[in-house]
BATOR-925270 format. One line per field, with one value per residue: x, z, y of N, C-alpha, C in turn; residue in one letter. Coordinates in steps of 0.1 Angstrom, whole numbers, plus 5000, padded with zeros to 4 digits. Example, Ala and Ser with C-alpha at 12.3 -4.5 7.8 and 13.67 -1.06 7.14 Angstrom:
BEGIN
nx: c(5132 5128)
nz: c(5078 5071)
ny: c(4943 4978)
cax: c(5123 5137)
caz: c(5078 5071)
cay: c(4955 4989)
cx: c(5132 5129)
cz: c(5078 5079)
cy: c(4967 5000)
res: c(a s)
// end
This chain:
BEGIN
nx: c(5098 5093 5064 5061 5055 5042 5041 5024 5026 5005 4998 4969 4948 4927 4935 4930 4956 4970 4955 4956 4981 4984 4960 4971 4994 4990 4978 4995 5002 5015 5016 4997 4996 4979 4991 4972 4976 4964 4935 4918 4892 4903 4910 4915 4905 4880 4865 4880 4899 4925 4959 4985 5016 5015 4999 5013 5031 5016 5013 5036 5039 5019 5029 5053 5043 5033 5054 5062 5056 5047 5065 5082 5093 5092 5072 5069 5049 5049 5068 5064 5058 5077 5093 5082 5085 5114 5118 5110 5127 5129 5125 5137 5135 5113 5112 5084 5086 5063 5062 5056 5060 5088 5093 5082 5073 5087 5108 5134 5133 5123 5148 5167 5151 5152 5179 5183 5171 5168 5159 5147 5117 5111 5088 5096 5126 5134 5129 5144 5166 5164 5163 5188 5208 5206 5181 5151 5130 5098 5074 5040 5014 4988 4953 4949 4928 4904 4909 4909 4904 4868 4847 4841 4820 4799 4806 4805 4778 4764 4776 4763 4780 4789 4783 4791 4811 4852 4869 4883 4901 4905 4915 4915 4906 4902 4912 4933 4966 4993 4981 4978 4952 4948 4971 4958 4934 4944 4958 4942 4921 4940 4945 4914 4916 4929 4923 4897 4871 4850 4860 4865 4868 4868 4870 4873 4867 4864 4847 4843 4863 4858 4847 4861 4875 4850 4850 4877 4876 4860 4870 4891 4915 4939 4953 4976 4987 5005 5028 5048 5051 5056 5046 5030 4996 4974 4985 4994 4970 4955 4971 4961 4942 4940 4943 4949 4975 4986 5012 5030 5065 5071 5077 5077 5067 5080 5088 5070 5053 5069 5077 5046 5019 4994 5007 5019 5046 5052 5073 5068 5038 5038 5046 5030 5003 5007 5011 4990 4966 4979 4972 4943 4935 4936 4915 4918 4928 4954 4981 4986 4984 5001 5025 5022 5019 5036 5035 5013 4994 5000 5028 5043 5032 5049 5078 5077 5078 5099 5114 5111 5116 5149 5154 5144 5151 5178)
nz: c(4863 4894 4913 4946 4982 5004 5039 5049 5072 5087 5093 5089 5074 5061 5047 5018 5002 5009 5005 4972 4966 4976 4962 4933 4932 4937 4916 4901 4906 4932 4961 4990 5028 5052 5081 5107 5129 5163 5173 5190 5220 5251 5281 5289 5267 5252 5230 5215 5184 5178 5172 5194 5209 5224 5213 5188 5199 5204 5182 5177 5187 5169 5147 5145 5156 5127 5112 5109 5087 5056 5037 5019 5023 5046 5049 5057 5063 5064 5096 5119 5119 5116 5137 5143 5125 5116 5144 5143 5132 5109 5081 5054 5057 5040 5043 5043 5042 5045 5049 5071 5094 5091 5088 5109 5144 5154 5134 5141 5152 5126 5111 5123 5123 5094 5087 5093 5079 5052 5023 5015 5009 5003 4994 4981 4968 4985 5013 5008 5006 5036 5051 5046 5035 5021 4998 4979 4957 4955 4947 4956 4933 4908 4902 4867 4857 4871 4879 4857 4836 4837 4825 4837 4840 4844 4860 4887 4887 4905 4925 4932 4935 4931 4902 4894 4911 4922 4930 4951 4964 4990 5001 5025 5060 5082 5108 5108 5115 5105 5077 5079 5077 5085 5074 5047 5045 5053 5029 5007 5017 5013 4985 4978 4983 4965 4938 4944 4938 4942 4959 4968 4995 4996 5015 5014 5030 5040 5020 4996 4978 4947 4943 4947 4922 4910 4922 4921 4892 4896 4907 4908 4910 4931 4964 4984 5015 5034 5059 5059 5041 5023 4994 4982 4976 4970 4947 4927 4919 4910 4893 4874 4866 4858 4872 4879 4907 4937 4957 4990 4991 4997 5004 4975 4958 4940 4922 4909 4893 4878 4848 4849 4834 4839 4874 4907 4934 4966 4994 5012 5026 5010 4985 4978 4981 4958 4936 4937 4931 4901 4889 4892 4882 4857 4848 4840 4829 4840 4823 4833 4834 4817 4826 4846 4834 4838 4864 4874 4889 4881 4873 4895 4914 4895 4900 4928 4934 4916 4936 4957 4944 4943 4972 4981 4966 4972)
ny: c(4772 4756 4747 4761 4755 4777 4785 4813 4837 4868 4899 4905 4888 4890 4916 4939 4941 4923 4901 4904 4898 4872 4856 4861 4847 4818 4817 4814 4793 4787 4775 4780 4783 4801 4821 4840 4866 4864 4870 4866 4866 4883 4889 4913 4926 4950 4952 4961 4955 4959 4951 4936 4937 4911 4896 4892 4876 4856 4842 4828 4801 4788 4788 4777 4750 4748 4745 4724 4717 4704 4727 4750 4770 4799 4832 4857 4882 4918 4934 4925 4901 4883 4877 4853 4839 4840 4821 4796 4767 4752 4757 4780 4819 4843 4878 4900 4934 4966 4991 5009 4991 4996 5020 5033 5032 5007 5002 4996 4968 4956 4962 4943 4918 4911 4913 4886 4871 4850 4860 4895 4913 4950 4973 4998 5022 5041 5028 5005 5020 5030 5006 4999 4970 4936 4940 4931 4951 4950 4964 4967 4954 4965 4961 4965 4963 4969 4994 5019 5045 5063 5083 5116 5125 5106 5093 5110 5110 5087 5093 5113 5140 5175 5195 5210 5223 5222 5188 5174 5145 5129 5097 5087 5076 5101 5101 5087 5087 5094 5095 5123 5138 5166 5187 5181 5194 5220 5226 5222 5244 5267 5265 5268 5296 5305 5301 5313 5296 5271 5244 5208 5191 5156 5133 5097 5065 5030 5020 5001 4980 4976 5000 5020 5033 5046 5066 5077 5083 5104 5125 5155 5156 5137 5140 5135 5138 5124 5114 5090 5068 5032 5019 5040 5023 5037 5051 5046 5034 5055 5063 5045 5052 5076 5097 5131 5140 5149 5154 5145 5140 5110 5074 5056 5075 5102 5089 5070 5090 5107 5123 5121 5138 5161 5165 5169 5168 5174 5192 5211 5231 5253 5246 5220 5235 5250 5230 5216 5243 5244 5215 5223 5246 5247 5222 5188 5155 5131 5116 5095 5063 5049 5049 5032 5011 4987 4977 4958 4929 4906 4908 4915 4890 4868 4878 4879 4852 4845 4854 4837 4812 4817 4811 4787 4772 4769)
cax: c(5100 5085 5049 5063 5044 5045 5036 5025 5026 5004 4988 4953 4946 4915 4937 4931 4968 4980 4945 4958 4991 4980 4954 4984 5006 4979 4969 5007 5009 5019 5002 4996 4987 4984 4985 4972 4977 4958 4931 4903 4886 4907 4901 4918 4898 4868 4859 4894 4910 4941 4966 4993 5026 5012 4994 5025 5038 5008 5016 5049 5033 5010 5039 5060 5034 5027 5063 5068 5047 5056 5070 5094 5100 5080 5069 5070 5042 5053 5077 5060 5052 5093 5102 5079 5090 5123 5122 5109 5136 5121 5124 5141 5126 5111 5098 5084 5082 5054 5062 5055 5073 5101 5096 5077 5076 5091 5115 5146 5131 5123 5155 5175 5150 5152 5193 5185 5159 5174 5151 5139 5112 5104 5079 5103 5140 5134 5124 5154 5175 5160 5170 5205 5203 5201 5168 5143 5123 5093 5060 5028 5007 4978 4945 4943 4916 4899 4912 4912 4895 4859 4842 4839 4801 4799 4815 4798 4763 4761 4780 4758 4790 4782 4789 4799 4826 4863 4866 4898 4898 4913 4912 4918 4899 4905 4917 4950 4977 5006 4979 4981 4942 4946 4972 4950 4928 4952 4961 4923 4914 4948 4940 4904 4910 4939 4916 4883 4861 4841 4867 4853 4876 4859 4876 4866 4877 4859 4837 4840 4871 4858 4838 4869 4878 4842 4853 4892 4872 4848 4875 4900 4929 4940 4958 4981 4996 5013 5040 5059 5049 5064 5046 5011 4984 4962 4988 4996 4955 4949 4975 4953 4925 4942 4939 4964 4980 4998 5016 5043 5073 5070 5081 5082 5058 5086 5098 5060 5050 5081 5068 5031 5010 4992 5006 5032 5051 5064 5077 5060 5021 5031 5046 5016 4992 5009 5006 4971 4964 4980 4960 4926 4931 4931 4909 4921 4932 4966 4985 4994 4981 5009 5030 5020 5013 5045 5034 5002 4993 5007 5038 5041 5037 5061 5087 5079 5082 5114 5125 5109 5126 5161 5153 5137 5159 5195)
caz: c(4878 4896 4927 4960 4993 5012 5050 5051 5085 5079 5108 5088 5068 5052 5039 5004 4995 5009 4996 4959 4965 4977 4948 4920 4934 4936 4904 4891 4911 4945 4971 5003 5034 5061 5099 5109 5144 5167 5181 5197 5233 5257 5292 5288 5259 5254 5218 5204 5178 5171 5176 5200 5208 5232 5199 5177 5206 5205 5167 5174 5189 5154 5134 5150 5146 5112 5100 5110 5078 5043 5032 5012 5031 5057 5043 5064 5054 5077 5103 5135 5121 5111 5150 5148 5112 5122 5153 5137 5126 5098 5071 5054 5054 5032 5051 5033 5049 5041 5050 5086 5102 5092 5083 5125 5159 5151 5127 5152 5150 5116 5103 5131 5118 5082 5087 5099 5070 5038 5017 5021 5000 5003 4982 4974 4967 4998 5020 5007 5019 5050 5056 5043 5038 5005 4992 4967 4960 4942 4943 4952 4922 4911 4893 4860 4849 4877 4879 4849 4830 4832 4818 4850 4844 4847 4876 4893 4886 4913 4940 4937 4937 4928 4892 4894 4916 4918 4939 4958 4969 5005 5005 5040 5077 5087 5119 5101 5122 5095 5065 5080 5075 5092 5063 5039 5049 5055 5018 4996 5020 5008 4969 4974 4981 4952 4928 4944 4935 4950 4960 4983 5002 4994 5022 5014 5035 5040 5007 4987 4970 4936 4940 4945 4907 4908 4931 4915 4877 4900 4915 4897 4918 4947 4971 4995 5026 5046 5065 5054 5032 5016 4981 4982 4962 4961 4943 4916 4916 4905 4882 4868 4863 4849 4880 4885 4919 4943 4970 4997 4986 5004 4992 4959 4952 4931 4910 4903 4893 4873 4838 4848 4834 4854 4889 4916 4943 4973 5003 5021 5024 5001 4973 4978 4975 4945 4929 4937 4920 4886 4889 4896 4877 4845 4854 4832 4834 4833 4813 4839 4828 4806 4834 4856 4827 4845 4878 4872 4900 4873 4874 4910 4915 4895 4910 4941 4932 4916 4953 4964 4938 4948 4985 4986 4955 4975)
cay: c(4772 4745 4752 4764 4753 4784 4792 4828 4846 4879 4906 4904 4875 4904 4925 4938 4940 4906 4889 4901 4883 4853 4851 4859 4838 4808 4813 4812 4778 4782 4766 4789 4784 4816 4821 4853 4871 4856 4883 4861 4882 4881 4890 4930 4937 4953 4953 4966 4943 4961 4937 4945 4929 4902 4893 4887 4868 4843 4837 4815 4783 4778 4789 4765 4733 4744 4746 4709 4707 4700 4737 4751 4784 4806 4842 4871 4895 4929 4934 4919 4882 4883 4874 4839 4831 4831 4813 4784 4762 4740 4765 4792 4829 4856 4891 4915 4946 4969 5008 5018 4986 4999 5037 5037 5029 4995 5001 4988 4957 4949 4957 4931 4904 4916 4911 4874 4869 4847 4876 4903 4926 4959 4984 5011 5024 5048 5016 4996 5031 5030 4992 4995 4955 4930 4932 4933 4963 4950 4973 4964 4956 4972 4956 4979 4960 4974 5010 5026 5055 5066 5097 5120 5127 5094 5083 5114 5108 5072 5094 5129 5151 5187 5193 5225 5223 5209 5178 5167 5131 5124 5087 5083 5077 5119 5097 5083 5100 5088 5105 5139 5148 5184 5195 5179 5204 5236 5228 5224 5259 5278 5267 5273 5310 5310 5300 5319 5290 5261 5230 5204 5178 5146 5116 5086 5054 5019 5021 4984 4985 4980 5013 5032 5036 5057 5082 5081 5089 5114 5140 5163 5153 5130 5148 5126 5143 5112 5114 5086 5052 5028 5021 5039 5013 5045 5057 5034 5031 5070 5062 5038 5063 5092 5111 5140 5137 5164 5143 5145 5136 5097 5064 5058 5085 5105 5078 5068 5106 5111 5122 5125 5153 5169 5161 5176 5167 5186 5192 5220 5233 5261 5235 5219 5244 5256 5222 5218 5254 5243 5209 5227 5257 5237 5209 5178 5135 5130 5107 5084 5054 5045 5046 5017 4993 4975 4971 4947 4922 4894 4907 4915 4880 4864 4883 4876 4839 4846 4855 4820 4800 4815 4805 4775 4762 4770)
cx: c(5089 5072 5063 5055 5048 5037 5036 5024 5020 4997 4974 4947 4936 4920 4939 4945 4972 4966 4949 4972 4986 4974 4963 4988 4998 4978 4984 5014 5010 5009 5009 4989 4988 4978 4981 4973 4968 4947 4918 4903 4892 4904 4903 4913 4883 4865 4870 4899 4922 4949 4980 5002 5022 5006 5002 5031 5033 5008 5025 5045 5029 5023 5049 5054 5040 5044 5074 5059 5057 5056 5080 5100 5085 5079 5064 5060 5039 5060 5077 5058 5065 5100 5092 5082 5103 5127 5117 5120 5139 5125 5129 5132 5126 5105 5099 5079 5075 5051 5061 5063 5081 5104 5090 5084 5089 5104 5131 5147 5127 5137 5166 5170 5153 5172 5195 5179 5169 5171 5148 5134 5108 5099 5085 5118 5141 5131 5140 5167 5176 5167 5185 5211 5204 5187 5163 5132 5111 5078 5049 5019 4992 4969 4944 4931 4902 4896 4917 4901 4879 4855 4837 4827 4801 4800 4806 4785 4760 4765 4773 4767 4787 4790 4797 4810 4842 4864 4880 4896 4911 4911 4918 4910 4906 4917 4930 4958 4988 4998 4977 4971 4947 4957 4967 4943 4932 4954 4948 4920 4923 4946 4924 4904 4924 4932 4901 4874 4859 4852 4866 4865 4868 4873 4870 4874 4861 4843 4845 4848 4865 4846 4848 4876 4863 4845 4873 4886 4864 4857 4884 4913 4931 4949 4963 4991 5007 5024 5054 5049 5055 5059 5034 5004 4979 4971 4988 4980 4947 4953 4967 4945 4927 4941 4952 4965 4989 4999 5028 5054 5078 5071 5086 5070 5064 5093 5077 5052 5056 5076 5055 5030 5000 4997 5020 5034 5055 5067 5067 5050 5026 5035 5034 5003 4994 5008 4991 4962 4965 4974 4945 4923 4931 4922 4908 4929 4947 4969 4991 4993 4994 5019 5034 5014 5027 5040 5018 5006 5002 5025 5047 5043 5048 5072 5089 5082 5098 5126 5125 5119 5146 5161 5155 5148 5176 5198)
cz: c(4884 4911 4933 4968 5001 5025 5050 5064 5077 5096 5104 5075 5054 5046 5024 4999 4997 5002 4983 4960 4966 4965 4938 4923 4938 4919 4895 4897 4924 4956 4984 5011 5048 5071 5101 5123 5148 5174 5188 5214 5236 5270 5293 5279 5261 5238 5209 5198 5171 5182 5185 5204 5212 5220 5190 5188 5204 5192 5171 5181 5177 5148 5134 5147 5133 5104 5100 5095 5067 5037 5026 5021 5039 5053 5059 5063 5066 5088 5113 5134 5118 5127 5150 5139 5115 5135 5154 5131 5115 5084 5069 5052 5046 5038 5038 5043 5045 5039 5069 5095 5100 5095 5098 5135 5160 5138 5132 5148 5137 5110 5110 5124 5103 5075 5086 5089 5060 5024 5023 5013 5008 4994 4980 4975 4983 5010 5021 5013 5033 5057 5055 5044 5024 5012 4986 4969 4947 4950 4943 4939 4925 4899 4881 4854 4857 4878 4865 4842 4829 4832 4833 4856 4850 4857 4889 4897 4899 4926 4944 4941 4931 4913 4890 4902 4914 4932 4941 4961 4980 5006 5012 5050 5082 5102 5121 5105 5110 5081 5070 5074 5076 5084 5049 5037 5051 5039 5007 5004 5016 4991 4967 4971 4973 4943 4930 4934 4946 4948 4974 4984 5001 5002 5023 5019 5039 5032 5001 4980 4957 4933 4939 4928 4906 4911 4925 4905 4884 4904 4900 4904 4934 4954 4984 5006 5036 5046 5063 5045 5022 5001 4979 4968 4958 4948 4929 4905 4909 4891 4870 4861 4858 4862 4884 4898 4920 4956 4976 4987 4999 5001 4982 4953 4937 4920 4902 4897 4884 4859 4838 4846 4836 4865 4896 4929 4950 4986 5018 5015 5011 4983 4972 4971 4957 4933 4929 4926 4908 4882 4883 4885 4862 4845 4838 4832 4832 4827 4824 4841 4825 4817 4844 4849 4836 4855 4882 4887 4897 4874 4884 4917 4908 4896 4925 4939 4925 4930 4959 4958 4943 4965 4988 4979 4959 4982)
cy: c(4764 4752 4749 4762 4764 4790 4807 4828 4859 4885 4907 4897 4884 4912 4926 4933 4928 4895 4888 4895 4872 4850 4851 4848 4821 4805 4814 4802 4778 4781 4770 4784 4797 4816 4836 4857 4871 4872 4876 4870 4871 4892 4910 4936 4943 4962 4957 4954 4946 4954 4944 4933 4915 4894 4887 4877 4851 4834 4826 4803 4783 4778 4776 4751 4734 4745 4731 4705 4707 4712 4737 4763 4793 4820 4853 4883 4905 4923 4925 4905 4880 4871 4862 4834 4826 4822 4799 4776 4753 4751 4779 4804 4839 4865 4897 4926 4959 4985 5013 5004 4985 5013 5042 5035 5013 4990 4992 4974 4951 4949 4945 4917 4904 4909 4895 4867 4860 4851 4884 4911 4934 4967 4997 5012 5035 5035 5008 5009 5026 5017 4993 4980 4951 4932 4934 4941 4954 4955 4963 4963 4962 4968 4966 4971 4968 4992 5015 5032 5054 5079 5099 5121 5116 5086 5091 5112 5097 5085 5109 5137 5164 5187 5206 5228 5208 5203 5170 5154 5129 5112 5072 5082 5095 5113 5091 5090 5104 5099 5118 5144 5167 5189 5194 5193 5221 5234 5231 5238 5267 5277 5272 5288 5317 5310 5310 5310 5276 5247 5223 5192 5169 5135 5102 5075 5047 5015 5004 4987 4984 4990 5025 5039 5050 5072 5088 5087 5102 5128 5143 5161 5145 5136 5137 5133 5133 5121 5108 5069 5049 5028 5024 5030 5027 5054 5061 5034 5050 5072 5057 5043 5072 5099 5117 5137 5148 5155 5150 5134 5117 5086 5063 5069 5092 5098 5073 5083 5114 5114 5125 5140 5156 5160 5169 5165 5174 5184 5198 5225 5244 5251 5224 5221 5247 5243 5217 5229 5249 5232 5214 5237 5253 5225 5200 5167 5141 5119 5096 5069 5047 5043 5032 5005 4978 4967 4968 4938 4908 4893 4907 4897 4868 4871 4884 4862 4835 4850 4839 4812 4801 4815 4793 4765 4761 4756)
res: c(x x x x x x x x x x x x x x x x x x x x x x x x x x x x x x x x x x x x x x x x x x x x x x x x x x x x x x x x x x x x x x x x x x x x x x x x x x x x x x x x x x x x x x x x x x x x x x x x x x x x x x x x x x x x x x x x x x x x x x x x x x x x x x x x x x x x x x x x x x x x x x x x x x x x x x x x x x x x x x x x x x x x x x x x x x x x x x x x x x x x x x x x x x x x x x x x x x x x x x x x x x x x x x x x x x x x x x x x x x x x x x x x x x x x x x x x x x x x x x x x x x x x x x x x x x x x x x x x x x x x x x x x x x x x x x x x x x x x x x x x x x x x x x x x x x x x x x x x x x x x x x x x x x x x x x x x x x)
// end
């Protein structure tokens, strides 16, 4: 399959998950270049840089220049950079749609542009539901070189976790409306006083990603409350580590979970709790390793380039 030149469009040029695309797909040839939504001060801010429509709007002048360049196709990365990709007329498009611009506020609109798209990925078979659309479901990847197995002591000792108790991993901002802290929290206090022992909510968010494997090898379970997402990384990433998992039933959560020992899924706080309990009350890794040897960052990208090549090559 021959190098693709591809214009990315992305909402944050910084983000972990689209930085390890772009690096795969670099380092399996394709030559990227990426606009990101424009957020320089402007006269109604006042220190906020979440980006807001007026923001996506200011995207389609660059896009436009830059797709008078020498591309193969214009990339889509989430729902909102979708309405300047296609209104460029130089090149055909690929979105990928990411979980909340479709499964949120904005859902309307990604799937209209999504319709108008000449691809379209999304990160789960609940996602590609949701759209009711062609497209390709292909899963975030996930470093396992990065994430996988270390001895608990081990992992504990750097972060001073108590050794004597069991340790949940919330690893979310409490402020994440979509991760649903506050049942987080109704769930670790109805197992604490099933079990009558010491279990401590440990949330961790904007720690250095390659510290988080510490705190994955450090707890006895990750505990994901969301509301809705398309293909959790942390999910894939606990995978990595052995760590049991008690999740809402969200994305591909149940298809990635499927087999695992120790872990639950459920619906309601008390399926939940009750997964939590059988977690905690045995405290031990699960096998879920073996699981996600597929869904590597390597493979991730050539599969997305197998979308490019039937694009660009029609």
């Amino acid at each position: 399959m021959s190098a693709h030149r591809v214009l990315n469009l992305v909402t944050n040029d910084e983000a972990r998950f689209y930085r390890q695309q772009v690096d795969v797909l670099e380092r399996q040839g394709v030559e990227t270049t990426t606009l990101a939504v424009p957020t320089e001060s402007l006269p109604w801010r006042s220190g906020d840089d979440t980006r807001s429509l007026v923001d996506y709007l200011r995207l389609y002048p660059r896009a436009l220049r830059h797709s008078f360049g020498r591309y193969d196709l214009v990339h889509a990365n989430y729902g909102l950079t979708a309405p300047a990709a296609l209104a460029q007329p130089n090149h055909p498009v690929v979105v990928s749609l990411w979980g909340s611009d479709l499964l949120g506020t904005f859902g309307r609109l990604s799937r209209l542009c999504a319709h108008h798209a000449d691809a379209v990925i999304v990160m789960s078979d609940e996602m590609a539901a949701a759209l009711d659309d062609d497209c390709e479901v292909i899963p975030h990847g996930v470093d396992l070189s990065l994430f996988h197995p270390i001895p608990t002591a081990e992992a504990r000792e750097p972060l001073d976790w108590r050794p004597d108790a069991r340790h949940v991993l919330f690893p979310y901002p409490p402020d994440a409306d979509v991760k649903d802290y506050p049942r987080a929290e109704r769930v670790v206090a109805a197992a604490r006083e099933r079990l009558d022992s010491d279990v401590e909510l440990q949330t961790v968010s904007g720690v250095p990603h390659d510290r988080m494997p510490l705190y994955m090898n450090a707890a006895d379970a990750l505990l994901l409350t969301s509301r809705h997402e398309g293909s959790p990384n942390v999910v894939k990433e606990a995978l990595g580590c052995n760590l049991p998992i008690v999740a809402t039933d969200v994305g591909d959560v149940s298809l990635r979970l499927d087999g695992v020992d120790p872990s639950a899924v459920g619906e309601t706080d008390e399926e939940l709790v009750d997964g939590l309990v059988d977690v905690l009350g045995t405290p031990r890794r699960s096998d879920g390793r073996a699981s996600v040897q597929s869904l590597s960052l390597e493979r991730m990208g050539e599969q997305i380039r197998g979308v490019y090549g039937r694009v660009a090559d029609r």
